[in-house]
KEKE-221592 format. One line per 2 residues: number of its first residue (from 1); their letters; for each residue y, x, z of N, C-alpha, C, CB. Coordinates in Angstrom, 1 decimal, m for minus. Each point is the difference from the previous one (the first is absolute). Glycine has a CB too. Layout:
<recs>
NUM> a> Y/X/Z/Y/X/Z/Y/X/Z/Y/X/Z  ...
</recs>
This chain:
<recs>
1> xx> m9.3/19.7/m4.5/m0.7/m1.3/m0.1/0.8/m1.0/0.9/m2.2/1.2/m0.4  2.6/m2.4/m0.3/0.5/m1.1/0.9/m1.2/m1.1/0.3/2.5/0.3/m0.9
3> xx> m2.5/m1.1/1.8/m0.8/m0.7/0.0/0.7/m1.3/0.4/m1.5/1.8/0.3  0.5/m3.0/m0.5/0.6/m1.6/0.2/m1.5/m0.4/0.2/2.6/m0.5/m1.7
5> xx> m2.2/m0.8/2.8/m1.0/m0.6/0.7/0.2/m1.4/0.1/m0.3/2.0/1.2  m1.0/m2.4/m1.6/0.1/m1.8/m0.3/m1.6/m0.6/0.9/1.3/0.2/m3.2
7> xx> m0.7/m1.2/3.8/m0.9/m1.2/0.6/m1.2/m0.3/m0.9/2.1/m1.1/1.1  m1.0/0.5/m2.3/m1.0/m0.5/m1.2/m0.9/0.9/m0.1/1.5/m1.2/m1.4
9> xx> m2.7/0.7/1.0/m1.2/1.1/0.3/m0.8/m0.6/m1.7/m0.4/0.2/3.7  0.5/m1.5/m4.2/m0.7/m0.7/m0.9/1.1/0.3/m1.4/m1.3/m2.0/1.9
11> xx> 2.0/2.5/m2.3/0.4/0.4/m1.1/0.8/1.2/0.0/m0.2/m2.1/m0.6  0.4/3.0/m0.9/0.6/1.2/0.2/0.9/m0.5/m0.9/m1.7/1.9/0.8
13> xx> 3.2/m0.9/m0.3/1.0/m0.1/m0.6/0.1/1.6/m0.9/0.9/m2.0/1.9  m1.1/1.5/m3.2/0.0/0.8/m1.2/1.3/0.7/m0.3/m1.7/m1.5/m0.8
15> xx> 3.1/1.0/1.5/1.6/1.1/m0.5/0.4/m1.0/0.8/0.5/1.3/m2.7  0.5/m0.5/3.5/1.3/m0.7/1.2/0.9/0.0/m0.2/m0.5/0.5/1.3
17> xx> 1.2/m1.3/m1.6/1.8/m0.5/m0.4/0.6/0.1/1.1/m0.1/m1.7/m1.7  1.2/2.2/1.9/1.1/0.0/1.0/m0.1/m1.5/0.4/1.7/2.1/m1.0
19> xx> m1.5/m2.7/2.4/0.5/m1.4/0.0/0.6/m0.1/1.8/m2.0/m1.2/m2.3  3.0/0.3/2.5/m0.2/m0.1/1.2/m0.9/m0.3/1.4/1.5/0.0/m1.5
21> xx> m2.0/0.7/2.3/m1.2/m1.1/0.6/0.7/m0.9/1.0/m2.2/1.7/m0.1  0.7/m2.4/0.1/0.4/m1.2/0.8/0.5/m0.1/1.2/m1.4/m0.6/m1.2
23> xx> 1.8/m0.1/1.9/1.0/m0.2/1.6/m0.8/0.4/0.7/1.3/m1.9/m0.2  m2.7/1.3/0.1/m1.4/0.5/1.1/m0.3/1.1/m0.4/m1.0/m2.0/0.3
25> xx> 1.4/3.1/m1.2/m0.7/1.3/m0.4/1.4/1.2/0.3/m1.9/m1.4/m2.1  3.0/1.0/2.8/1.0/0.4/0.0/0.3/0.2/1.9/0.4/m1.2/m2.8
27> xx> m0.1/2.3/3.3/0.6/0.2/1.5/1.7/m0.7/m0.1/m1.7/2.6/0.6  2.0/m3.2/0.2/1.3/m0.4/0.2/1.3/1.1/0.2/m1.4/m2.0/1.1
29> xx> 2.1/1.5/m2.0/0.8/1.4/m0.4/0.1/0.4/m1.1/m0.7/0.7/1.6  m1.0/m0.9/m2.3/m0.2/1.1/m1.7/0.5/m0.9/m1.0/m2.3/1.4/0.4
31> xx> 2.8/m1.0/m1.4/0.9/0.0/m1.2/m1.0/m1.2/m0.6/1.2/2.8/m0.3  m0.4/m3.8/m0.1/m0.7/m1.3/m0.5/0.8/0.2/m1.5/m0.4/m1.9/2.7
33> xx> 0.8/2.6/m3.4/0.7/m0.2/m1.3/m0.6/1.4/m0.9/2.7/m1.3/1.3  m3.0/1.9/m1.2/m0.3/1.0/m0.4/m2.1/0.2/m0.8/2.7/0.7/2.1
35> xx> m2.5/m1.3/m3.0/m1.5/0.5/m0.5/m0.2/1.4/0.3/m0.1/m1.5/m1.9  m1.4/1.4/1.9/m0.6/1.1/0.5/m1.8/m0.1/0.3/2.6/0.4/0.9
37> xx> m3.4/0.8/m1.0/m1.7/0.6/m0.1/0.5/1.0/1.4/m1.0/0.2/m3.2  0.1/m1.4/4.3/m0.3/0.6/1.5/m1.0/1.1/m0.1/0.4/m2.3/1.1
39> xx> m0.1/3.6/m0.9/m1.1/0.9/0.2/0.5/1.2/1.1/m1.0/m0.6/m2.6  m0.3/1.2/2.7/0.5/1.1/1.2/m1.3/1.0/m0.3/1.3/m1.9/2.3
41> xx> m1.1/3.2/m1.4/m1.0/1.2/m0.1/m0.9/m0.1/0.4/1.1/1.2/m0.1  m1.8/m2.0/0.8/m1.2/m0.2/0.5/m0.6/m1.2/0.1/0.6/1.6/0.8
43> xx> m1.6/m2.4/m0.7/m0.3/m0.9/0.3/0.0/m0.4/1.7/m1.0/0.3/m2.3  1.3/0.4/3.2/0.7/m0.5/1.4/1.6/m0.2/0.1/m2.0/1.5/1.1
45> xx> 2.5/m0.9/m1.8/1.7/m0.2/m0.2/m0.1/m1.6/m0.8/1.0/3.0/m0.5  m2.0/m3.6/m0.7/m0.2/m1.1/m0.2/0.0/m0.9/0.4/m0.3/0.7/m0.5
47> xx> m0.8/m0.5/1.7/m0.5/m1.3/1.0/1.7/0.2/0.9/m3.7/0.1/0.5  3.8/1.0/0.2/1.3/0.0/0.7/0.8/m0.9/m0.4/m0.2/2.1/0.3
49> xx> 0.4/m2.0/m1.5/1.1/m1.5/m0.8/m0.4/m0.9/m0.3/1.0/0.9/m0.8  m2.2/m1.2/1.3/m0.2/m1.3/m0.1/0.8/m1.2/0.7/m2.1/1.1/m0.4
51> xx> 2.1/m2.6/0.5/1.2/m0.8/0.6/m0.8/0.0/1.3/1.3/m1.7/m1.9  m0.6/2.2/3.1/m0.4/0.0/1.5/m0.9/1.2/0.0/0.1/m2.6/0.5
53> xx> 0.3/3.4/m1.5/m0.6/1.8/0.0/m1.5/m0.1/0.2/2.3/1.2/1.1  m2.7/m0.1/m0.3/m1.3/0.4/0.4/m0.4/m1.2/1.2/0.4/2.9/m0.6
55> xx> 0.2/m3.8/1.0/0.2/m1.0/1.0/m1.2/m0.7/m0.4/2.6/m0.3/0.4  m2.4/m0.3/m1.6/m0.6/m0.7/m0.8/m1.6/0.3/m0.3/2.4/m0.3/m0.7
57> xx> m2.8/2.0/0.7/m1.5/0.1/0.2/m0.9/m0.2/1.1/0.6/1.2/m1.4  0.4/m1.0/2.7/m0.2/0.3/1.0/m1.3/m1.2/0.5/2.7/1.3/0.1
59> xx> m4.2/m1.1/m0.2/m0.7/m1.0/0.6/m0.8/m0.9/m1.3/1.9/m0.1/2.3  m1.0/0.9/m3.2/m0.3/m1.0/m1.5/m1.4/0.8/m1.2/3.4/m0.8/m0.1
61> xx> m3.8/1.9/1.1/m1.3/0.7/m0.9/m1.2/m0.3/0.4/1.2/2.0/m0.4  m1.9/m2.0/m0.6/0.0/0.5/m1.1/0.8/m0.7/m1.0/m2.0/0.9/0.8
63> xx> 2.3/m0.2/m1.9/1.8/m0.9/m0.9/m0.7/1.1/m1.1/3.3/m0.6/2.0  m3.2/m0.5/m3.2/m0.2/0.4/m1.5/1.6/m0.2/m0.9/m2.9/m0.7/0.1
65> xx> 3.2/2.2/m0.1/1.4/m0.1/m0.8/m0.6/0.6/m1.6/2.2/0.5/2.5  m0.9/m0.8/m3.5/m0.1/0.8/m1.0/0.8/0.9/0.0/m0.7/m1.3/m1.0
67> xx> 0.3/2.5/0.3/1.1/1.4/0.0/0.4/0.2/m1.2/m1.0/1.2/1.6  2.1/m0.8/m2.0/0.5/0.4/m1.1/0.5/0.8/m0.3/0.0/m1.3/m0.1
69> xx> m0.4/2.5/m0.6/0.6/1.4/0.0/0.8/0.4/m1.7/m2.3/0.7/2.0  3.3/m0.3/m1.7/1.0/0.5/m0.8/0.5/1.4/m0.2/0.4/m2.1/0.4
71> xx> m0.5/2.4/m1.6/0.3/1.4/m0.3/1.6/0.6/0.4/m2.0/m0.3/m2.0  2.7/0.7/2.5/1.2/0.3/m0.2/0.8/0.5/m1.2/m0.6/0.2/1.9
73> xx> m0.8/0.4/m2.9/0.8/0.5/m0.8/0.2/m0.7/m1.2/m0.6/1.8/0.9  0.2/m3.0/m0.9/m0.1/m1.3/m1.0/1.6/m0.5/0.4/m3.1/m0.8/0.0
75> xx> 3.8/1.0/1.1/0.9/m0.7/0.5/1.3/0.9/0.0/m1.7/m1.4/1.2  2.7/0.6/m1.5/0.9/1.1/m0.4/1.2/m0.1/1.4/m0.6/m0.3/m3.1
77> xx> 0.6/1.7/3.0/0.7/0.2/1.3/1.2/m0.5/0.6/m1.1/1.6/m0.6  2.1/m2.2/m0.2/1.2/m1.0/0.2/m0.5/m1.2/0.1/1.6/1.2/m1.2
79> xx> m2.6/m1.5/0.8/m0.5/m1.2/0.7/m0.4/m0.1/1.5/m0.5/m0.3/m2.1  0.4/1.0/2.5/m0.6/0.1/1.8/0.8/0.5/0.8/m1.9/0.4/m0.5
81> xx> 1.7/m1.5/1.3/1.5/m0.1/1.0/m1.2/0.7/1.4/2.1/m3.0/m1.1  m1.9/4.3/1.7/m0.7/m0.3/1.2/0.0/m0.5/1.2/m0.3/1.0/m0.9
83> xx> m0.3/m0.3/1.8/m0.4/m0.8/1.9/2.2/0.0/0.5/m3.9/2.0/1.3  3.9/m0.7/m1.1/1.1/0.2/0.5/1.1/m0.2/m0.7/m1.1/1.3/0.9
85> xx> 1.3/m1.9/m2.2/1.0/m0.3/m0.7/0.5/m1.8/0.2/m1.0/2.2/m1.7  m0.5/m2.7/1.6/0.1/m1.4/0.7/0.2/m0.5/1.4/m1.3/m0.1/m1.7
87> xx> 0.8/1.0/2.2/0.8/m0.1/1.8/1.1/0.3/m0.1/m1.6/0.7/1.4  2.2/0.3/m1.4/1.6/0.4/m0.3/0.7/m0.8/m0.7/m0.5/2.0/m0.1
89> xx> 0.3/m2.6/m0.8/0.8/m1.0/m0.7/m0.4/m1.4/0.6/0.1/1.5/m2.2  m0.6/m1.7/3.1/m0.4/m1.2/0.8/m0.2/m1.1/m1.1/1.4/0.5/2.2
91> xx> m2.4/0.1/m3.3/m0.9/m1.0/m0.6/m1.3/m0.8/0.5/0.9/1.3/m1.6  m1.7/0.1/2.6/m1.0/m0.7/0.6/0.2/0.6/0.8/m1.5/m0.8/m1.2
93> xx> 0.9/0.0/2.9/1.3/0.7/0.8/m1.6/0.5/1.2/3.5/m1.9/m0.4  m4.9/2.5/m0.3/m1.1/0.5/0.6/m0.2/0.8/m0.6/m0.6/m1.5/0.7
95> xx> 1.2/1.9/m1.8/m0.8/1.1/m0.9/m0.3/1.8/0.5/1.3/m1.7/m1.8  m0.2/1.5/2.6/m0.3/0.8/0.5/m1.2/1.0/0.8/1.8/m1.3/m0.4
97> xx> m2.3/m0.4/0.6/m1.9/0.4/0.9/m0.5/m0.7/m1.1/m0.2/m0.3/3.0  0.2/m0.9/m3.8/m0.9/m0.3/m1.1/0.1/1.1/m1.3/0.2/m2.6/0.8
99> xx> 0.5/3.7/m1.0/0.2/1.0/m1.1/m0.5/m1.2/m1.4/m0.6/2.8/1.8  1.6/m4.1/m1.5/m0.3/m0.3/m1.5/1.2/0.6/m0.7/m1.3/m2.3/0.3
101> xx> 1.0/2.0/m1.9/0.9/0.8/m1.0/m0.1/m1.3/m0.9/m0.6/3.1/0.3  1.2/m3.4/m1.0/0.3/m0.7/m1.3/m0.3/0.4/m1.4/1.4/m0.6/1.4
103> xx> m1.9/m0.5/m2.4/0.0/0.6/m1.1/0.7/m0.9/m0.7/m1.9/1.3/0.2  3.2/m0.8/m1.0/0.4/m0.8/m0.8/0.3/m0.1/m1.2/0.3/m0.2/1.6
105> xx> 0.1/m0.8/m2.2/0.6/0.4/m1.8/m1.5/0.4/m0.6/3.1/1.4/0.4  m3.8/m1.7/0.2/m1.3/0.8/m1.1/m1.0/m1.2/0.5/0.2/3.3/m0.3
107> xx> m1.1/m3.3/m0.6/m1.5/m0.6/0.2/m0.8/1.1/0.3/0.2/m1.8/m1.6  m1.4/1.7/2.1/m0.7/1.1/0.3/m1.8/m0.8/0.1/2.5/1.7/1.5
109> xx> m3.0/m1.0/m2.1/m1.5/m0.1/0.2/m0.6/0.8/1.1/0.0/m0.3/m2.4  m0.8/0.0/2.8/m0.9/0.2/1.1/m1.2/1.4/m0.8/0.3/m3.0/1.2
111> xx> 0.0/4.4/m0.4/m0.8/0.9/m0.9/m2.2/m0.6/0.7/2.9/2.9/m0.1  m2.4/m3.4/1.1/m1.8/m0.7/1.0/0.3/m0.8/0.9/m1.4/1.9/0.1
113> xx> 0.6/m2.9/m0.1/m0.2/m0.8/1.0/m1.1/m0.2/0.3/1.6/m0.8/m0.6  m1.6/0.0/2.0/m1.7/m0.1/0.8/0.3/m0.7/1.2/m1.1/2.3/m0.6
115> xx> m0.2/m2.7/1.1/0.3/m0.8/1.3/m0.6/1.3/1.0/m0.4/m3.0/m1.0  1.1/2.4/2.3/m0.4/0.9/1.1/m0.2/m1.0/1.1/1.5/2.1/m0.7
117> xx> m2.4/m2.0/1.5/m0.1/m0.8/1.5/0.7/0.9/1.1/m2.4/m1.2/m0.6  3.2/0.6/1.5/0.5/0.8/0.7/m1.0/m0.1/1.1/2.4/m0.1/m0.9
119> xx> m3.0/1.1/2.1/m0.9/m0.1/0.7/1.0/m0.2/1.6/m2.0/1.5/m1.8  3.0/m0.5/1.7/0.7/0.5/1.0/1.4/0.4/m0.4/m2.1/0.8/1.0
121> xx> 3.3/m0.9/0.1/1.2/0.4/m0.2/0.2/0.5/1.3/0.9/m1.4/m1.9  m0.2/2.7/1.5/0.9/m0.1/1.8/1.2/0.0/m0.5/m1.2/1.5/1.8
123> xx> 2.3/m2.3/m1.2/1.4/m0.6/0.1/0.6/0.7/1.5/m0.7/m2.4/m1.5  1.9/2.9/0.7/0.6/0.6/1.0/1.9/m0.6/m0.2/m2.2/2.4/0.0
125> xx> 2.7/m2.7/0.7/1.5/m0.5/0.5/0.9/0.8/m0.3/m0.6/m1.0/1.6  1.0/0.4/m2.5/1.3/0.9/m0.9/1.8/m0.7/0.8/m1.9/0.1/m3.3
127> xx> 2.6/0.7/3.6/1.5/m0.4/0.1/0.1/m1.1/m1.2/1.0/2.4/1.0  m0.5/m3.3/m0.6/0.8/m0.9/m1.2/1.6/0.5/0.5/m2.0/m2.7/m0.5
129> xx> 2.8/3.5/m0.6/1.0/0.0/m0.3/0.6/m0.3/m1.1/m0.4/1.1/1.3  1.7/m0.8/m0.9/1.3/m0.5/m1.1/0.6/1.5/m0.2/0.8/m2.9/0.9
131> xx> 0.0/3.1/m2.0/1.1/1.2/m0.5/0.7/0.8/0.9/0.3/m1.3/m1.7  m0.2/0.2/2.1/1.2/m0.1/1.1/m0.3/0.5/1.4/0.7/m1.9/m1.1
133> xx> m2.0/1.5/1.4/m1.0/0.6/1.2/m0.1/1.7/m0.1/m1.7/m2.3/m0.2  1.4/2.5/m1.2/m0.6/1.3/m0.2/1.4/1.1/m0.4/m2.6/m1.3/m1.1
135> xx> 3.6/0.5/0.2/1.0/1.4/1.0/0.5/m0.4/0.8/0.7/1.3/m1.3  m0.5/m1.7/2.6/m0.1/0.0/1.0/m0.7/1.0/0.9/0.5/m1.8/m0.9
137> xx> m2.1/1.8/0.8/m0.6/0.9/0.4/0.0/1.4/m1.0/m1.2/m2.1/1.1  1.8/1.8/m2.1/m0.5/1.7/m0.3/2.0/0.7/0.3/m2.9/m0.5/m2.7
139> xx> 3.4/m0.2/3.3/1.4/0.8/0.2/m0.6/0.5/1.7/2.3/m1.6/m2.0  m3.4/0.9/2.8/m0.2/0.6/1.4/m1.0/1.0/0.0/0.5/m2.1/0.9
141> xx> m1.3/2.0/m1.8/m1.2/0.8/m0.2/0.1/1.2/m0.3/m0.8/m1.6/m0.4  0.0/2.4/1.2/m0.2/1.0/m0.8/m1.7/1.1/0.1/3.1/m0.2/0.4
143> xx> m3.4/m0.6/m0.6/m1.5/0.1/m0.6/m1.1/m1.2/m0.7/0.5/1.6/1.9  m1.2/m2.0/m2.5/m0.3/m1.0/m0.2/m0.7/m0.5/1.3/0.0/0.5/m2.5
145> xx> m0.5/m0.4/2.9/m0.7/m0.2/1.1/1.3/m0.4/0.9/m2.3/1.7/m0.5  3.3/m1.6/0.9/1.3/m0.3/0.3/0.3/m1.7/m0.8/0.7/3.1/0.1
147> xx> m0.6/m2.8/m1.5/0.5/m0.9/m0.6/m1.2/m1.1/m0.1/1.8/1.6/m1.1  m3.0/m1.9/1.3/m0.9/m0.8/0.1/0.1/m0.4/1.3/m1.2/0.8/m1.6
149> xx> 1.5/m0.1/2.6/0.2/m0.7/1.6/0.9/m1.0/m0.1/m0.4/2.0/1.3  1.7/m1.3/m2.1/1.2/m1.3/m0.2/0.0/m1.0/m0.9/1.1/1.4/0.6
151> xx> m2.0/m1.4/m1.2/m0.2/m1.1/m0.7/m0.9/m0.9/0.7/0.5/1.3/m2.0  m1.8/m0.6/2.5/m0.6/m1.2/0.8/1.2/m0.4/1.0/m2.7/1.0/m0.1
153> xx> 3.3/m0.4/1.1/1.3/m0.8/0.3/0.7/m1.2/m0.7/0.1/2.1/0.6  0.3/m1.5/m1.5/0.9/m1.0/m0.8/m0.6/m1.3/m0.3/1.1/1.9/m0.9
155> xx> m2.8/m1.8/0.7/m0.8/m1.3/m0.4/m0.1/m0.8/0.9/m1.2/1.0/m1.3  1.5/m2.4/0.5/m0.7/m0.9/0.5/m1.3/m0.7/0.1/1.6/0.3/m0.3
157> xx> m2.1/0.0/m1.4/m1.2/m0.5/m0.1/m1.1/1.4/m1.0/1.3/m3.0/0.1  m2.0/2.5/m0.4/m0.9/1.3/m0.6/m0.4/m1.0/m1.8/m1.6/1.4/3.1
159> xx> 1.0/m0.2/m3.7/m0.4/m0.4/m1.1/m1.6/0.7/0.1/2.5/m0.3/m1.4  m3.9/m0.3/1.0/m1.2/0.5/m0.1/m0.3/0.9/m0.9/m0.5/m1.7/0.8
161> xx> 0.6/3.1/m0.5/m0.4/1.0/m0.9/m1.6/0.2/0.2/2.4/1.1/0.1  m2.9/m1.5/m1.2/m1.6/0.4/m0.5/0.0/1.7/m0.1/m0.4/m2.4/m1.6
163> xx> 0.0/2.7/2.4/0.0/1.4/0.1/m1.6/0.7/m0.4/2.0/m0.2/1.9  m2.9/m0.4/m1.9/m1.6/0.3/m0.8/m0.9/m0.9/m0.3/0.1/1.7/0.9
165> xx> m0.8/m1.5/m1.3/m0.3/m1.7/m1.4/m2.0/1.1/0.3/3.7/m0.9/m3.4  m4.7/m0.4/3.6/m1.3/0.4/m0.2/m0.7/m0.9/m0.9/m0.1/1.1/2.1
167> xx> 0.0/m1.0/m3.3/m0.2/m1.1/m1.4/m1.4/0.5/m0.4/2.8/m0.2/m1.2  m3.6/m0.3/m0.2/m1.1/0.0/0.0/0.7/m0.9/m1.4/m1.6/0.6/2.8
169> xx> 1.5/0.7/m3.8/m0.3/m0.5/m1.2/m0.8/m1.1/m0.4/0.3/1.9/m0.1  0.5/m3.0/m0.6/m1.0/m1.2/m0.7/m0.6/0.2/m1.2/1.2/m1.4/0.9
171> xx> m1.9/0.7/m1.4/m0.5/m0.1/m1.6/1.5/m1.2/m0.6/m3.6/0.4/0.4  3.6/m0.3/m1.6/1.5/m0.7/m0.4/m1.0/m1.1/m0.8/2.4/2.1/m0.2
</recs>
């Protein structure tokens, strides 16, 4: 199941076309040329990617999002680029903690959609790294727990990982 997460709460989007998003819907860094269907495995990896991540709920609930759920098997598998493929290739340069994945070259319908109120988040401080950070640390490391110390090292700043989400089904 992939999922994608919208503000808009007053209309549903019936099939998604690849397109580029907008400058304000984009982290500094991510690939401005490339169309593409923002989705990820959960709906906290979602909000995670939201612009200014989980930052952005922080104080802001109760919050009525829409959810959009997608079958994987409607989607064909050369079209989906995933979390770790887009960090590595420094297309989006958070994916790493936002586990977004791309959908491209295809349209895709939505198998459900629904509104959710978010009640509660807890947000927890993710390393913001670069490629370059991370082998770095994984040529010192030798445990993960090793290689997460050196990366919080190596950081400067953090990215907001939504790490658990307390929602409350809407009527649509």
């Amino acid at each position: 199941m992939f999922y994608h997460v919208s503000l808009d709460t007053s209309s549903i989007v019936e099939e998604f076309t690849p397109r580029v998003p907008n400058e304000q819907s984009r982290i500094e860094g991510e690939d401005r040329n490339i169309p593409r269907i923002c989705v990820a495995k959960s709906i906290e990896d979602c909000l995670t990617g939201f612009p200014e991540g989980g930052y952005q709920l922080e104080g802001n609930c109760p919050l009525l999002i829409r959810i959009y759920e997608f079958d994987e098997e409607t989607i064909q598998k050369e079209n989906v680029v995933r979390a770790p493929e887009l960090f590595l290739r420094q297309l989006v340069p958070d994916a790493w903690v936002t586990g977004e994945h791309w959908i491209m070259n295809q349209s895709i319908k939505p198998s459900r959609s629904y509104l959710i109120q978010i009640k509660e988040v807890v947000i927890e401080d993710a390393p913001f790294i670069t490629v370059e950070m991370l082998e770095e640390a994984l040529t010192e490391g030798k445990s993960i727990g090793e290689l997460m110390t050196n990366l919080d090292k190596r950081s400067s700043a953090t990215v907001a990982r939504v790490e658990s989400l307390r929602y409350k089904r809407m009527p649509s």
